[in-house]
N, CA and C atoms as a LAMMPS dump frame, in Angstrom:
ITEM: TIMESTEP
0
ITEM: NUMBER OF ATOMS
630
ITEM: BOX BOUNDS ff ff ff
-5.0000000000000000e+02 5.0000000000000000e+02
-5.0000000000000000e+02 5.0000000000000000e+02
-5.0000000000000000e+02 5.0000000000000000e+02
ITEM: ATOMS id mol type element x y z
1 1 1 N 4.996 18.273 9.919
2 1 2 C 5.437 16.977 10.462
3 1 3 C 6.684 16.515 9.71
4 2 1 N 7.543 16.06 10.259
5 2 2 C 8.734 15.596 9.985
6 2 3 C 8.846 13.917 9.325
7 3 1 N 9.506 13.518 7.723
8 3 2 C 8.961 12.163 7.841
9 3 3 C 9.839 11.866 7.7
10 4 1 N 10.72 10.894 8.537
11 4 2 C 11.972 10.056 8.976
12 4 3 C 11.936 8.935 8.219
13 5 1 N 12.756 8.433 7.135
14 5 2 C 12.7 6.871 6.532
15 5 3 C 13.474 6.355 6.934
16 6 1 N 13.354 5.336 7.395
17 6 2 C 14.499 3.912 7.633
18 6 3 C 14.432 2.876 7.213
19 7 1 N 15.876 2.782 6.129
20 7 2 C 15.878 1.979 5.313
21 7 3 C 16.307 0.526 5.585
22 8 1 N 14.953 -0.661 4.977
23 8 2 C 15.146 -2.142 5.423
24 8 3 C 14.839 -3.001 4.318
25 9 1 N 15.846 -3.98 4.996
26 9 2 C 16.111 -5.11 3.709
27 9 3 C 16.081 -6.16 4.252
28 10 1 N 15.494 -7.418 3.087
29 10 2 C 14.973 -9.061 3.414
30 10 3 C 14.913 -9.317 1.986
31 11 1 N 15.383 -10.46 2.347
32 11 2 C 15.673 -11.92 1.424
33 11 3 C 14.765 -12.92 1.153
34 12 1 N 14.094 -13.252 0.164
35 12 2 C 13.378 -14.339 -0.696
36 12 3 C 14.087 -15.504 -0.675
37 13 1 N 14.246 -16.627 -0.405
38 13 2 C 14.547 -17.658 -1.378
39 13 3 C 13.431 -18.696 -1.942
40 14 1 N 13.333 -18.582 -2.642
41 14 2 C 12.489 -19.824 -3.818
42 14 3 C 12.49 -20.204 -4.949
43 15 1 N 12.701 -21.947 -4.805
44 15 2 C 13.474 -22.128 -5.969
45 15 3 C 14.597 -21.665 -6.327
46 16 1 N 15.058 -21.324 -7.754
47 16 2 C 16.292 -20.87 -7.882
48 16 3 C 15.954 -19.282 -8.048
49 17 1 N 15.132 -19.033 -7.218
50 17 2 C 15.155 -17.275 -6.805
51 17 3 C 15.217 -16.89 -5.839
52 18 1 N 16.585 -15.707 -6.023
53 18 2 C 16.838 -14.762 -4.442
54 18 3 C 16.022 -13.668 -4.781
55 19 1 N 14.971 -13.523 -4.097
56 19 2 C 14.546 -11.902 -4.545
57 19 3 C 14.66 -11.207 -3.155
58 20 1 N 15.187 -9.589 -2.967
59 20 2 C 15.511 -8.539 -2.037
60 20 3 C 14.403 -7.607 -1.941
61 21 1 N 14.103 -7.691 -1.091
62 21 2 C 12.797 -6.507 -1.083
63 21 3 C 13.16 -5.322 -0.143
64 22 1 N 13.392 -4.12 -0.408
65 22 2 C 13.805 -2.983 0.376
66 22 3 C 12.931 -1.97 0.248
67 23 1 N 13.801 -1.268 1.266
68 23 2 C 12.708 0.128 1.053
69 23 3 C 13.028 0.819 3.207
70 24 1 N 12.567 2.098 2.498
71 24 2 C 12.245 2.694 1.08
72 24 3 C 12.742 3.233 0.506
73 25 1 N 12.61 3.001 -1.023
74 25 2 C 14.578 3.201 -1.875
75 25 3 C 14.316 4.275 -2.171
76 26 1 N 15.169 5.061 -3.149
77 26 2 C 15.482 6.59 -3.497
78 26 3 C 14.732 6.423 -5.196
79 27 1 N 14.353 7.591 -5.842
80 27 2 C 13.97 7.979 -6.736
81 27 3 C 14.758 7.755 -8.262
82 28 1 N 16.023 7.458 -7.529
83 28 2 C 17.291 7.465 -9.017
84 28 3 C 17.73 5.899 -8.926
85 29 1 N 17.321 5.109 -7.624
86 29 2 C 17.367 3.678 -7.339
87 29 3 C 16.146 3.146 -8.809
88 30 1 N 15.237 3.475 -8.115
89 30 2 C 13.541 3.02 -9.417
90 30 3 C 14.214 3.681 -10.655
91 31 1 N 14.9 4.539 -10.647
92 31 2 C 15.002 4.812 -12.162
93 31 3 C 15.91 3.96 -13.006
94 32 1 N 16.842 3.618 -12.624
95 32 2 C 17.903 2.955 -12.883
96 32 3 C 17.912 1.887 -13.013
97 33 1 N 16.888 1.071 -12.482
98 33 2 C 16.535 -0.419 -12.14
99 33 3 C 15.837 -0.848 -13.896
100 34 1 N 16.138 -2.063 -14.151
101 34 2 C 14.761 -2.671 -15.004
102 34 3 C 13.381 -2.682 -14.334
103 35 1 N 12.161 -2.853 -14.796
104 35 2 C 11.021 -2.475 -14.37
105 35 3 C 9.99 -4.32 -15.32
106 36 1 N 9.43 -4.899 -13.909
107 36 2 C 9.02 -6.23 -15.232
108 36 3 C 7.621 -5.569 -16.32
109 37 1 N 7.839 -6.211 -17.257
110 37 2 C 6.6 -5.819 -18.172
111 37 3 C 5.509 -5.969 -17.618
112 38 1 N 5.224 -7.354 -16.509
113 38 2 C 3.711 -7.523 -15.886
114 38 3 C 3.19 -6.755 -14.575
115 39 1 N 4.114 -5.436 -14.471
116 39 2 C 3.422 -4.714 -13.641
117 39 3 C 2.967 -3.063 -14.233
118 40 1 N 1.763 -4.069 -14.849
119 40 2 C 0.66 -2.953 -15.818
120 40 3 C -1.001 -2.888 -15.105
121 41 1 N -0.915 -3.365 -13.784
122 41 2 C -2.051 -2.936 -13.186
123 41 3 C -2.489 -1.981 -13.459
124 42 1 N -2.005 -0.597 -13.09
125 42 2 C -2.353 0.579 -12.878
126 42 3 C -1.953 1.731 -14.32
127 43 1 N -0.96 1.574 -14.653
128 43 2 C -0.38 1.989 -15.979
129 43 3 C 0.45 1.186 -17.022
130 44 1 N 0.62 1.808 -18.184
131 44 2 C 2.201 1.046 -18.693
132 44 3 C 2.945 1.221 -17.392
133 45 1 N 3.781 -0.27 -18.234
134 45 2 C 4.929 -0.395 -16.995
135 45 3 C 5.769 0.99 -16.485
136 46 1 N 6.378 1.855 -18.356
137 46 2 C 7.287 2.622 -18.151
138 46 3 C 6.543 3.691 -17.256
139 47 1 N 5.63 4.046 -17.24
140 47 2 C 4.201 4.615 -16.775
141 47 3 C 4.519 4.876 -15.338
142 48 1 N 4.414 3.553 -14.85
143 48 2 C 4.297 3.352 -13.714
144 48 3 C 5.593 3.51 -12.8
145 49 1 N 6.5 3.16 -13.208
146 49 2 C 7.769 3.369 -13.223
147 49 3 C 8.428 4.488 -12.514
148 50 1 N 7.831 5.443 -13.79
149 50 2 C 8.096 6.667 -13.151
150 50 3 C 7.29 7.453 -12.477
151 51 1 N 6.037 6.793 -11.951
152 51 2 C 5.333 7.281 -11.142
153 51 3 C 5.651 6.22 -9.489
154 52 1 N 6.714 5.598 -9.523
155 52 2 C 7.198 5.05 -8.375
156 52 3 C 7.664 6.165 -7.992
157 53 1 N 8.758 6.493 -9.234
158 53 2 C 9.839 7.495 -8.361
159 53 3 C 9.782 9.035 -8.079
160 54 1 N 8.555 9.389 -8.631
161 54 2 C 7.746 10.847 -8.139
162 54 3 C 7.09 10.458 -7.036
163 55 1 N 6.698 9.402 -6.557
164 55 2 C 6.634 9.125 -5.056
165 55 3 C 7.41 9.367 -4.108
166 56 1 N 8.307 8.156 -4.609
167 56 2 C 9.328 8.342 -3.491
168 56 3 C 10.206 9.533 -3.206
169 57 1 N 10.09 10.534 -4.187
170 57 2 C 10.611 11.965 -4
171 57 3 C 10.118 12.606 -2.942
172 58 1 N 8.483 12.547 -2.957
173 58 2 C 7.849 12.953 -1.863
174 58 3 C 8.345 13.233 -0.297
175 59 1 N 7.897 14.362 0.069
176 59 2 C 8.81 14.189 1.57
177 59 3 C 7.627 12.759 2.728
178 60 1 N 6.662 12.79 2.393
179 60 2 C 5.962 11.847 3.131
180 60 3 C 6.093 10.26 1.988
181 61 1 N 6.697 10.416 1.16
182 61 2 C 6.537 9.271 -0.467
183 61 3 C 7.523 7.616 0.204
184 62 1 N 6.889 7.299 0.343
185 62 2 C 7.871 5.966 0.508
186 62 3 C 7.697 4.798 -0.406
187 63 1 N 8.43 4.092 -0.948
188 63 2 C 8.141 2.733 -1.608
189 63 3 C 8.973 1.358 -1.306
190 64 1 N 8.394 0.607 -1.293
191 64 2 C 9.034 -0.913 -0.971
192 64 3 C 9.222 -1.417 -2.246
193 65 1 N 10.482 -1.91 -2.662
194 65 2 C 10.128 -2.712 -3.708
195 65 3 C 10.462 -3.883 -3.864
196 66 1 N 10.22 -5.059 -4.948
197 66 2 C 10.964 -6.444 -4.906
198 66 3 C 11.653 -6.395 -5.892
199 67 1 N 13.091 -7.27 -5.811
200 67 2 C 13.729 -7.248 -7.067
201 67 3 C 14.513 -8.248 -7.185
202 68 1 N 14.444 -9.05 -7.958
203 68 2 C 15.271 -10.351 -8.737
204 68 3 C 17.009 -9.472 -9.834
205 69 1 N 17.955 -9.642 -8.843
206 69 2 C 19.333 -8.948 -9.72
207 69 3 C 18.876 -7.734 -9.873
208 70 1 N 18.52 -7.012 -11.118
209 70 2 C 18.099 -5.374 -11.295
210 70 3 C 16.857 -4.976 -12.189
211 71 1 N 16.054 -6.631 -12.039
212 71 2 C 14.744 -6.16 -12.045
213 71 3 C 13.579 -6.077 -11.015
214 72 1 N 13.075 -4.967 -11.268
215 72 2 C 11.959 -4.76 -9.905
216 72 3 C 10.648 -5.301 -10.495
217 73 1 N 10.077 -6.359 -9.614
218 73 2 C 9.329 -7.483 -9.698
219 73 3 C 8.416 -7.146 -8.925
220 74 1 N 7.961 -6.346 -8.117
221 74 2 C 6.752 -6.012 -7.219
222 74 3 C 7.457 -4.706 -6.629
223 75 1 N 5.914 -3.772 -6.03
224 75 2 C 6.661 -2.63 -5.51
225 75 3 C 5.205 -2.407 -4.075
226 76 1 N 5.138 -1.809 -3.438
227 76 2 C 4.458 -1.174 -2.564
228 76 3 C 4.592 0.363 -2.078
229 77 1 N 3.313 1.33 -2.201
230 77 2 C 3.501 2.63 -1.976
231 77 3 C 2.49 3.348 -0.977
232 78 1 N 3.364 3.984 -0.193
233 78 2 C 3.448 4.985 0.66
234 78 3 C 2.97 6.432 0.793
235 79 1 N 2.196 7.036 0.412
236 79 2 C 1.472 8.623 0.38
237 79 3 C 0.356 9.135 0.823
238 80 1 N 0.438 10.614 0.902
239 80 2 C -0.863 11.274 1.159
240 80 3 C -1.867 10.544 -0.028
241 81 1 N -3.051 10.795 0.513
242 81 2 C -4.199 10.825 -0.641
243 81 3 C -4.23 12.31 -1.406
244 82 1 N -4.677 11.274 -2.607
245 82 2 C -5.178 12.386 -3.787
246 82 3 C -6.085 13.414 -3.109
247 83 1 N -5.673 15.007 -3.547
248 83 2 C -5.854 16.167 -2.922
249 83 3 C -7.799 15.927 -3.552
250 84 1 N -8.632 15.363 -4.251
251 84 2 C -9.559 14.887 -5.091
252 84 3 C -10.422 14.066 -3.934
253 85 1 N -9.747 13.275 -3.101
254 85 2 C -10.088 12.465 -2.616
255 85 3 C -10.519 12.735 -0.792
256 86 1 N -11.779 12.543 -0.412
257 86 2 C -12.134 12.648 0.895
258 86 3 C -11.046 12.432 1.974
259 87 1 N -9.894 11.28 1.654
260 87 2 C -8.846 11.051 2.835
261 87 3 C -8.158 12.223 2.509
262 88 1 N -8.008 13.423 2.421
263 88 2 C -7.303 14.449 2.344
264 88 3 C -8.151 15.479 2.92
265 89 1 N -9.429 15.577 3.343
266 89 2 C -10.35 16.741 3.798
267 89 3 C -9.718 17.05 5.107
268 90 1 N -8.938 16.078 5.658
269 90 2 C -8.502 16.66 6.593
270 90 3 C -7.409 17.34 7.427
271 91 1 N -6.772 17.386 5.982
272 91 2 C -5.208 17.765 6.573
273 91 3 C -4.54 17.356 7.287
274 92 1 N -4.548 16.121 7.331
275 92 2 C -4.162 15.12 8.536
276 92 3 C -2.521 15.155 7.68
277 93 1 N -1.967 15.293 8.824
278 93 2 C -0.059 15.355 8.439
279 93 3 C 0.313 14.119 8.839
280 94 1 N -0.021 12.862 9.508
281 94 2 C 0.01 11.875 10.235
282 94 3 C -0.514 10.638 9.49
283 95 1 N -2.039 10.988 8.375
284 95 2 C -2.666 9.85 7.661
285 95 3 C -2.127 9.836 6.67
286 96 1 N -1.68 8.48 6.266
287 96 2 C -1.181 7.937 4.563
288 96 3 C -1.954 6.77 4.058
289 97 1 N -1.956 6.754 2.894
290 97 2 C -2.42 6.025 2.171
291 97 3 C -1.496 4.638 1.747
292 98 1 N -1.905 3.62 2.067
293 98 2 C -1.397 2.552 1.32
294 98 3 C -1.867 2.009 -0.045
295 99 1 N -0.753 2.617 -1.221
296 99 2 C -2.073 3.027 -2.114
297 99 3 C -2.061 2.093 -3.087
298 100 1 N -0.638 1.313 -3.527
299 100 2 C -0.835 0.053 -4.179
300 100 3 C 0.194 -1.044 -3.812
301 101 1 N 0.283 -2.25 -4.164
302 101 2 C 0.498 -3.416 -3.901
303 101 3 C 0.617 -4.291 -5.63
304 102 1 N 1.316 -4.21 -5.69
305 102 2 C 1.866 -4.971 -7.28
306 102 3 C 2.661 -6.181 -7.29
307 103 1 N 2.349 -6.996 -7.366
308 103 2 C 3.809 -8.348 -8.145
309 103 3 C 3.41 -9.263 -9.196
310 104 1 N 4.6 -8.978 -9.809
311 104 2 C 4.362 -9.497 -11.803
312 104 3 C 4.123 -11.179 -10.57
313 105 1 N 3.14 -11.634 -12.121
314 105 2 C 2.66 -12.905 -12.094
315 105 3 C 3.393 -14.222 -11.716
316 106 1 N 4.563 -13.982 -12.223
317 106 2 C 5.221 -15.586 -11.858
318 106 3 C 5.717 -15.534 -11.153
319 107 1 N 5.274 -14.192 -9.668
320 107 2 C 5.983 -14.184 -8.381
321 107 3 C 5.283 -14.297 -7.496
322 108 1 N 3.794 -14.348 -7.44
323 108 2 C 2.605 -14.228 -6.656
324 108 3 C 2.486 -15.276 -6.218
325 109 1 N 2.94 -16.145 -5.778
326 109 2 C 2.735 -17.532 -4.809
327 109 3 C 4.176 -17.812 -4.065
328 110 1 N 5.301 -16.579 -4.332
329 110 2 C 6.297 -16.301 -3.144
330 110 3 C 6.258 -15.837 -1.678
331 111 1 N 5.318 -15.087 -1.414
332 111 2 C 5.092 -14.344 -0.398
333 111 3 C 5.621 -12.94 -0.577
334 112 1 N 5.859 -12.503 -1.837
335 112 2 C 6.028 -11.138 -2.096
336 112 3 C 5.714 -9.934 -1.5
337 113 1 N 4.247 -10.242 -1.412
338 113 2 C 3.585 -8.708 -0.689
339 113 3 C 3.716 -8.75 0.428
340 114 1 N 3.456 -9.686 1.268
341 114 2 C 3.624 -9.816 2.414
342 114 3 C 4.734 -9.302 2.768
343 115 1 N 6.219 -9.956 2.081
344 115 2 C 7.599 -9.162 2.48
345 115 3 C 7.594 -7.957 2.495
346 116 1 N 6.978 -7.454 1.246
347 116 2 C 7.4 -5.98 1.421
348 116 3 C 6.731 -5.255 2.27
349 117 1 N 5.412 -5.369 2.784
350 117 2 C 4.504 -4.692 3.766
351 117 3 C 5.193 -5.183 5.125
352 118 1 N 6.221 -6.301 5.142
353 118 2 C 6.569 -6.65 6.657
354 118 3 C 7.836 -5.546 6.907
355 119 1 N 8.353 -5.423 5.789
356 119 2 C 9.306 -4.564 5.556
357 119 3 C 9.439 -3.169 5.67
358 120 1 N 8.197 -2.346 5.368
359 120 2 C 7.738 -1.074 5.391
360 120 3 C 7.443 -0.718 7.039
361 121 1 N 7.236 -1.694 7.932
362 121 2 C 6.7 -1.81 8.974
363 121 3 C 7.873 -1.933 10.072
364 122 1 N 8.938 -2.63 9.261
365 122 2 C 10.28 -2.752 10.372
366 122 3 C 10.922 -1.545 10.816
367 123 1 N 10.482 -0.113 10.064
368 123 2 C 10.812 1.339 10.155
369 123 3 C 10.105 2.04 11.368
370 124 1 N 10.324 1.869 12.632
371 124 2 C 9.746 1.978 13.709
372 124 3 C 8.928 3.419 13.276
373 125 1 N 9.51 4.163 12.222
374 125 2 C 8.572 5.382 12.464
375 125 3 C 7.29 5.672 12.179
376 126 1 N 6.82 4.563 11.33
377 126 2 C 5.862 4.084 10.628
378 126 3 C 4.566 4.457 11.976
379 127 1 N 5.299 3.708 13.334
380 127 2 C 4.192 4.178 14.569
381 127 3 C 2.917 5.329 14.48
382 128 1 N 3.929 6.271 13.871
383 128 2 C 3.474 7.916 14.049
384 128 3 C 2.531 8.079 13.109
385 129 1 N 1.551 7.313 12.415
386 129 2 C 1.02 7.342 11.232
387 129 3 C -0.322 6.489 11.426
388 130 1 N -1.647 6.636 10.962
389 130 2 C -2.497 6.086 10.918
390 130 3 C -2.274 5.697 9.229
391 131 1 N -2.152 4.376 8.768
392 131 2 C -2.345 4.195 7.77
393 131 3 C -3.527 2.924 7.221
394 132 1 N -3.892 3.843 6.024
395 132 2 C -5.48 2.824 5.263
396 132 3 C -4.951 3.081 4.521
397 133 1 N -5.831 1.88 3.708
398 133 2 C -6.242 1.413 2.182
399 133 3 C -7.522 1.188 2.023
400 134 1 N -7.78 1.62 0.805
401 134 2 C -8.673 1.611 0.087
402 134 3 C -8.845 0.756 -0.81
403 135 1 N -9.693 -0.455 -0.645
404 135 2 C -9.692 -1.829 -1.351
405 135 3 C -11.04 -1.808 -2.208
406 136 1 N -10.65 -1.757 -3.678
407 136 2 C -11.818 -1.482 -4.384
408 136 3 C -11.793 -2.843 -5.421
409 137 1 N -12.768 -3.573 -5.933
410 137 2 C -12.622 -5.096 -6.4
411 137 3 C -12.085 -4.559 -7.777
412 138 1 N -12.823 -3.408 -8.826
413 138 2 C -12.678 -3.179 -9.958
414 138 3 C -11.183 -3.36 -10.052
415 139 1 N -9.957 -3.086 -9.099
416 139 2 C -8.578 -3.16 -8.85
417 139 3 C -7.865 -4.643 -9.019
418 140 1 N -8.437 -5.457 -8.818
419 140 2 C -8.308 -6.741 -8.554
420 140 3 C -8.048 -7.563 -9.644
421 141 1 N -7.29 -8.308 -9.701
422 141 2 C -7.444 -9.173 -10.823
423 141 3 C -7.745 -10.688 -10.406
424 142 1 N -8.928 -10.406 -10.994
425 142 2 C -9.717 -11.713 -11.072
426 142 3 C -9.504 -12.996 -11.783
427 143 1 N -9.136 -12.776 -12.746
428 143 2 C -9.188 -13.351 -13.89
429 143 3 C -7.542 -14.148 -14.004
430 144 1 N -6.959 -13.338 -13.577
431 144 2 C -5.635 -13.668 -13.653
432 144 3 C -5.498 -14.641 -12.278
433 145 1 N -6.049 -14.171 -11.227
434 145 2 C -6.462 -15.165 -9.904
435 145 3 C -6.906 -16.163 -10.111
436 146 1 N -7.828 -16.426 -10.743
437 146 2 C -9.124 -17.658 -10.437
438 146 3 C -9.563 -17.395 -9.523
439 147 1 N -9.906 -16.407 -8.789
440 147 2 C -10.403 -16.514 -7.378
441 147 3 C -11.753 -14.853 -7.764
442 148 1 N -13.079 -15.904 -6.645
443 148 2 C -14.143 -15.146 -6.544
444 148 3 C -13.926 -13.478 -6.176
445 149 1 N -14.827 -12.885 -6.395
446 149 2 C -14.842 -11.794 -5.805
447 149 3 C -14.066 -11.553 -4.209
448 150 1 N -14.74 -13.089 -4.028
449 150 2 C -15.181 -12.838 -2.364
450 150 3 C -14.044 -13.363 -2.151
451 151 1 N -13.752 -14.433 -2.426
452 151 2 C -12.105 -15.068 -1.991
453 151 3 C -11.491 -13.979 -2.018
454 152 1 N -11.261 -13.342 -3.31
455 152 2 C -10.093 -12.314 -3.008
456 152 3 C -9.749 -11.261 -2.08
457 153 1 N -11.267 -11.089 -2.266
458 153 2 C -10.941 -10.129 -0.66
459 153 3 C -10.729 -10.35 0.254
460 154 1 N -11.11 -11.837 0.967
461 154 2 C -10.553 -12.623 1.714
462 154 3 C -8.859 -12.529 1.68
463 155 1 N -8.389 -12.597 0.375
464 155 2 C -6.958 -12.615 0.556
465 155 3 C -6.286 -11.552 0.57
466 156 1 N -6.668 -10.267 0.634
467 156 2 C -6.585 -9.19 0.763
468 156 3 C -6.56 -8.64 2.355
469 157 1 N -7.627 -8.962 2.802
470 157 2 C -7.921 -8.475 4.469
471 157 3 C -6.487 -9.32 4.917
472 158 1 N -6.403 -11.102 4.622
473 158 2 C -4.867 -11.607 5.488
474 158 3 C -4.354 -11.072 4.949
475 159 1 N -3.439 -10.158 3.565
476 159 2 C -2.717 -9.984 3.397
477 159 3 C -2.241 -8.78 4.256
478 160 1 N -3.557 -7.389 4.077
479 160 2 C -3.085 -6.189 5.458
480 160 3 C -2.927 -7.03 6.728
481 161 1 N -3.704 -7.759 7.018
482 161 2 C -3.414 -8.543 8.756
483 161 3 C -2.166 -8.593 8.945
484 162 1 N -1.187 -8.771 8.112
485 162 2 C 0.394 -8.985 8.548
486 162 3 C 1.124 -8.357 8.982
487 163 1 N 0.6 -6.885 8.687
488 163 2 C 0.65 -5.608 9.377
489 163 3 C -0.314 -4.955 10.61
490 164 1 N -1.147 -6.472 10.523
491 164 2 C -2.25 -5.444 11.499
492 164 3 C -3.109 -4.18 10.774
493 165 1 N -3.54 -4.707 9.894
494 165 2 C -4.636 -3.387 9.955
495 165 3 C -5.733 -4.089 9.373
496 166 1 N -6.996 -3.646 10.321
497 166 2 C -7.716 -4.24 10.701
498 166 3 C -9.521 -3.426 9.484
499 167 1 N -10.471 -4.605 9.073
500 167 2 C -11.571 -3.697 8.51
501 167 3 C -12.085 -2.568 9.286
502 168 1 N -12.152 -1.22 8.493
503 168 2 C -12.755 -0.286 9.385
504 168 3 C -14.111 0.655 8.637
505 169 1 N -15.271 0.739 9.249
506 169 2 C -16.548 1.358 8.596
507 169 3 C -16.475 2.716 8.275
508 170 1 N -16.89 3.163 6.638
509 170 2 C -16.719 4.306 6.68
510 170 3 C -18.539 4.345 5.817
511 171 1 N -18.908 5.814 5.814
512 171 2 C -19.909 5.857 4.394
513 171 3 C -19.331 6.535 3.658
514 172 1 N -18.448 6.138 2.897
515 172 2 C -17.303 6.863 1.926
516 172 3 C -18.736 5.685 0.395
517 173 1 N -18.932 6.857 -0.721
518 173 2 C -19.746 6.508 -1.771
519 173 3 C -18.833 5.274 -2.346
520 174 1 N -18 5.43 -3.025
521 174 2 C -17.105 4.512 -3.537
522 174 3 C -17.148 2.87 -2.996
523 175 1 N -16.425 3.31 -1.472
524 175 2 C -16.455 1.914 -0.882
525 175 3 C -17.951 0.884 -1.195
526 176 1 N -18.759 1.989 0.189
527 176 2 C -20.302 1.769 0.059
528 176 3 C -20.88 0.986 -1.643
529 177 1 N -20.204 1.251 -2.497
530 177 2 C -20.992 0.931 -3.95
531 177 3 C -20.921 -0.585 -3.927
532 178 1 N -20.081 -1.406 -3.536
533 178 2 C -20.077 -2.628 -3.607
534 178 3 C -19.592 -3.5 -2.273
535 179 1 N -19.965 -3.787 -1.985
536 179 2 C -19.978 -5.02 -0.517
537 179 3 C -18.627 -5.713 -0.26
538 180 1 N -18.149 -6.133 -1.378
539 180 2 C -16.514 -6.49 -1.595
540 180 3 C -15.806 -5.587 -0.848
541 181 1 N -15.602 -4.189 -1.294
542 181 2 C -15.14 -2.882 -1.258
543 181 3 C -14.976 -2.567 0.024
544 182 1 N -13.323 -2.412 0.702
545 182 2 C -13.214 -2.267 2.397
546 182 3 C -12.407 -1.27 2.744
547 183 1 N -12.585 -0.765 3.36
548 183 2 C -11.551 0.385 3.779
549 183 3 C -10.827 -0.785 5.024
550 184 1 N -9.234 -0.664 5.094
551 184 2 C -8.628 -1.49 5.857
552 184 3 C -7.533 -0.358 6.459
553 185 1 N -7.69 -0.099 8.109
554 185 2 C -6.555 0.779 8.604
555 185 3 C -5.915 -0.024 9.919
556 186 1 N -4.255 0.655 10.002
557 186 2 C -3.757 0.84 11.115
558 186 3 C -3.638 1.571 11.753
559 187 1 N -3.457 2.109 12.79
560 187 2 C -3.442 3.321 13.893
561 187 3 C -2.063 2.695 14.779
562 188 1 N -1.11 3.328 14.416
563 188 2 C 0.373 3.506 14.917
564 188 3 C 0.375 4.145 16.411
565 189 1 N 1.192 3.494 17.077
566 189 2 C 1.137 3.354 18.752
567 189 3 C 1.813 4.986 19.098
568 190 1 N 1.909 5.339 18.27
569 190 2 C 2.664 6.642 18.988
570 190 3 C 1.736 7.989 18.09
571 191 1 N 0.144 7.548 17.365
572 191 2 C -0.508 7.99 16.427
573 191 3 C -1.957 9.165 18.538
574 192 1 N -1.816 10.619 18.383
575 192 2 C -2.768 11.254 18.893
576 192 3 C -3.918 10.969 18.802
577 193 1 N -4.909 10.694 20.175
578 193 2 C -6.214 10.925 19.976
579 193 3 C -6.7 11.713 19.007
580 194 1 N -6.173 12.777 19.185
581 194 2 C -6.906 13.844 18.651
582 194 3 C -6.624 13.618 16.619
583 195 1 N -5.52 12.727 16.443
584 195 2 C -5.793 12.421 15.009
585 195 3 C -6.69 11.102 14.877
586 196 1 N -7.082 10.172 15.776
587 196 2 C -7.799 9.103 15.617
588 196 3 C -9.621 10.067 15.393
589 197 1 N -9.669 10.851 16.268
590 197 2 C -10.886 11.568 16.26
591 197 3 C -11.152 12.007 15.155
592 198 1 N -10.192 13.034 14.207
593 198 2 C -9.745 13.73 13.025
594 198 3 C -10.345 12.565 12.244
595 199 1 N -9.675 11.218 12.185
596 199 2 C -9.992 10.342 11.137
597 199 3 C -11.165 9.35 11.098
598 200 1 N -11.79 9.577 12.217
599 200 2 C -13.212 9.468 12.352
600 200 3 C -14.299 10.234 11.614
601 201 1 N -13.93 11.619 11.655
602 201 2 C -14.851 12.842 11.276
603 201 3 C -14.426 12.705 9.812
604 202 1 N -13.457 12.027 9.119
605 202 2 C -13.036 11.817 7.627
606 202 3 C -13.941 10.471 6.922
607 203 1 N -13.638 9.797 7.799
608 203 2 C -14.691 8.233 8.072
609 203 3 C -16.035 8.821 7.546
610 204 1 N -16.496 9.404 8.144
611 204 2 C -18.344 9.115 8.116
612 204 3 C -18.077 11.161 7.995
613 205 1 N -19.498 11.138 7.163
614 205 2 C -19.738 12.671 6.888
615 205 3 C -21.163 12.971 7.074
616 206 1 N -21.636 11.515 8.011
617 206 2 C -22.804 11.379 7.977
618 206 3 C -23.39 10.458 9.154
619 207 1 N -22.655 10.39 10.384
620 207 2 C -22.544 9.901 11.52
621 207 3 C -23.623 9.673 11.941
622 208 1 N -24.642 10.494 11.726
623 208 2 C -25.973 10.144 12.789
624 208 3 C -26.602 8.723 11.587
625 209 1 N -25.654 8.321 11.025
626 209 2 C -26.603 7.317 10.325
627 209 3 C -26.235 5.451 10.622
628 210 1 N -24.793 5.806 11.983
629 210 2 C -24.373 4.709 12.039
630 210 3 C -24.249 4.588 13.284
């Protein structure tokens, strides 16, 4: 399968901040950039950093990112699933993973994520793709939120809604372990039966139970 990027850009204003959110940028773009210290979700920052831009190398790798002047302030990513991981049993050339969603702290009441997921989406090719996420609470920051378990996931489901992708049932162990825990997909208008079927039979490994 062939993966076509088309590159799109939007403007923040709030307060006395312009922030640009693009994508999906190049590998020597993330390198070159400052990186904020508070996006240590997943790794050190420098960590993480350079695990943007071994993404976006990827021939299927895309990333959105936000950036205030030439620091990158939130990012969003684009890939296959981990070869480890059940969303890969199927060799699906068509399914990606929406695999994280980041913005340092004193940007999270901008509409950050939202931009950049509206942004990833303005790339008409995006169609050709069934894309999920995998929403696990242990991921979440709670603490830094104030917000319940349950709220958050609440703010999680509107946040995919902006894209349209909608809760979908799987008996994947992981999800299943906690009630919070959602698998959330889109199915792209120009996406084959025959891969919606594919990602059904990835869904459940255990069908006669639902």
């Amino acid at each position: 399968m062939e993966h076509i990027k088309e590159h799109h850009m939007r403007s923040i204003f709030k307060s006395d901040h312009r922030i640009t959110v693009e994508g999906p940028v190049h590998a020597n773009q993330i390198r070159r950039m400052a990186f904020h210290a508070d996006l240590d979700a997943f790794r050190r920052p420098a960590e993480q950093q350079e695990a943007l831009a071994e993404i976006a190398d990827l021939p299927e790798g895309r990333i959105i990112i936000a950036h205030e002047n030439d620091m990158i302030i939130g990012y969003a990513t684009f890939h296959y699933a981990d070869e480890s991981e059940r969303w890969s049993e199927g060799n699906m050339t068509d399914l990606i993973e929406l695999g994280a969603i980041e913005v340092a702290d004193n940007y999270r009441s901008f509409g950050v994520g939202r931009e950049m997921l509206l942004t990833a989406m303005e790339d008409k090719y995006m169609e050709n793709y069934i894309i999920f996420a995998t929403e696990y609470y242990w991921h979440w920051d709670l603490k830094g939120s104030g917000l319940t378990v349950w709220d958050y996931r609440k703010m999680m489901e509107r946040l995919m809604q902006n894209i349209d992708m909608t809760w979908y049932a799987t008996d994947d162990p992981e999800i299943c372990s906690h009630p919070a825990n959602c698998l959330m997909v889109r199915i792209g208008n120009q996406v084959p039966m025959s891969s919606e079927e594919q990602f059904d039979r990835v869904r459940f490994r255990h069908r006669f139970m639902y």
